[in-house]
N, C-alpha and C positions, 0 to 999 in steps of 0.2 A: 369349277375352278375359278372362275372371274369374280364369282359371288365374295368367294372366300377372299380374293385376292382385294376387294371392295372395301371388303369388313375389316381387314387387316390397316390397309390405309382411311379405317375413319378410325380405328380402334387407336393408332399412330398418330393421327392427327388430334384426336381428343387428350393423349397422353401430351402430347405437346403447346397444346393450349393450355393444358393446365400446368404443366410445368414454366410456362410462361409467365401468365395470373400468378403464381406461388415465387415466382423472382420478382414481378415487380410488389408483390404484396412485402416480400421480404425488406425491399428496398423502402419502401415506405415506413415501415415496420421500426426499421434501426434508423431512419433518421437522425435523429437525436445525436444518435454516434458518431453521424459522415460531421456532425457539425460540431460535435464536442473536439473530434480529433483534429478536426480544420481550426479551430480556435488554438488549440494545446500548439499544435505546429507554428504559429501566427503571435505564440508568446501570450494571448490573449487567457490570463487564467481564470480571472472571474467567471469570463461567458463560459470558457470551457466546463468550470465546476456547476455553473448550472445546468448546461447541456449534459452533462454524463450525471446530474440527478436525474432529469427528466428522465434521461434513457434508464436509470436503475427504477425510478416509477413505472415504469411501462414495462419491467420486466418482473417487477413484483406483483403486479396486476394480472399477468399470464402467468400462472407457476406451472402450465404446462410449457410454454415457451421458455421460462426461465430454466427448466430441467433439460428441455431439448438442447437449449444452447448455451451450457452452464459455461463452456468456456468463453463466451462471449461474457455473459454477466460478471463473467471473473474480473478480464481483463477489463469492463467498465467500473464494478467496486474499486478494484485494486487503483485504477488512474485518481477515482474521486478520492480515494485515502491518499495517494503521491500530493495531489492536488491539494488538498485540504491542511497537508502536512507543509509545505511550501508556501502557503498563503497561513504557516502559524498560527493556525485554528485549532490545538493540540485536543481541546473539550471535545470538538467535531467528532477528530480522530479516532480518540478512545469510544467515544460512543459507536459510529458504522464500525469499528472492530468488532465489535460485540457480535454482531448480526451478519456480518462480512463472513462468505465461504471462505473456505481455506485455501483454495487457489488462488485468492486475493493477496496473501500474506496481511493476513489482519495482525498476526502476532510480530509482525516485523515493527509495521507504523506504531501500531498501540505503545510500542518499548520505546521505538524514536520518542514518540511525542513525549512519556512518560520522561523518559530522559531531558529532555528540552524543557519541562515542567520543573523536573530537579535543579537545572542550571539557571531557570529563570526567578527561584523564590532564597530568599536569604536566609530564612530560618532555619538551622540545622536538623532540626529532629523533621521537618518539613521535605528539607534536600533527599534526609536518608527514606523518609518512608517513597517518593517518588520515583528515586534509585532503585528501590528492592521492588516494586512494581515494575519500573523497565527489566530488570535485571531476569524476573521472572518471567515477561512478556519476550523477551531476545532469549531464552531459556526454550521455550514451546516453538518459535523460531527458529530456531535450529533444532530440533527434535524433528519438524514437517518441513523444514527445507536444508536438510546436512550437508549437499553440496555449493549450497550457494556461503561464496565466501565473504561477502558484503555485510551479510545475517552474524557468519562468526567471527569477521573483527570486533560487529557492534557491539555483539555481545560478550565479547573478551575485554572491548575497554570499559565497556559497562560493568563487568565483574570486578574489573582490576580497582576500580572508582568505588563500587561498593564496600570489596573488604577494606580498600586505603581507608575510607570513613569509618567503618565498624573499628579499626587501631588505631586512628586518630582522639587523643584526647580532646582537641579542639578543632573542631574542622577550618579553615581558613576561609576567610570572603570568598575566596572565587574555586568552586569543588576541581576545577581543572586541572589545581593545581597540587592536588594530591598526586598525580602524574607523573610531577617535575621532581627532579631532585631540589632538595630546598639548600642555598648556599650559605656556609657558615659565614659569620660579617671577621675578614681581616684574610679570607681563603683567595688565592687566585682564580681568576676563572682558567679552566685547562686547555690549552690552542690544540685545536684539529689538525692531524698531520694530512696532506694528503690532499 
């Protein structure tokens, strides 16, 4: 009985040794992470977009790690696409969409960016094809995320903006303002009760 009771507590203690080695292995492991997040929290967003590359290299390099802990990899894509989308890198954007799992919402950023592409070029037939790429990107967007409602206003003002252009004879300088009502010249503006 003592033998067994022996073998029990080495068999216990080897399980917990290595369960030890595999925490701080892990902790080494995500580095990258503990300091993208620290920089992200710190307002710091260059360091952080590089920190959460690094960590997304290190988890493309293990696609066994990257499968075990696909929600981790998510939520690192997904910060570098916020990231990248914030620091106005819209090229970036659509590109890690491509390759970005769907936990990420690649279809969300790709549309933002695609939109921010339309609002930043002057050229009408230019506006409308970048339009009808967000439009279609906030489209897949909410097909893989239907309750998030951030996805369906975008892509409601995103729609409302693209058909305004498809019935606009001339679209106006600024696409935003297919939105507005446009004021006749000699009309009042109407006072807000309330």
């Amino acid at each position: 009985m003592a033998a067994v009771r022996r073998s029990l507590v080495a068999v216990s203690m080897v399980a917990v040794l290595a369960a030890g080695v595999a925490a701080v292995a892990a902790a080494r492991w995500t580095q990258p992470v503990a300091e993208a997040d620290e920089a992200l929290a710190g307002g710091e967003w260059e360091r952080a977009l590089s920190a959460y590359a690094a960590a997304q290299a290190r988890f493309d390099r293990a696609p066994a790690l990257r499968a075990l802990l696909a929600r981790d990899y998510a939520r690192v894509v997904g910060a570098e696409l916020a990231l990248a989308y914030r620091l106005q890198r819209f090229d970036a954007v659509t590109d890690m969409a491509q390759r970005a799992p769907e936990a990420a919402s690649p279809h969300f950023w790709a549309g933002l960016a695609y939109f921010a592409k339309s609002r930043g070029d002057a050229r009408p037939e230019e506006q409308s094809g970048w339009l009808m790429r967000a439009e279609e990107e906030l489209r897949r967007a909410v097909a893989t995320e239907p309750d998030a409602w951030d996805v369906k206003y975008d892509f409601e003002l995103v729609s409302r903006l693209a058909a305004a252009l498809r019935k606009a004879p001339r679209p106006p300088d600024q696409i935003m303002q297919l939105l507005r009502p446009q004021q006749r010249s000699g009309t009042k503006t109407p006072r807000h009760a309330g």
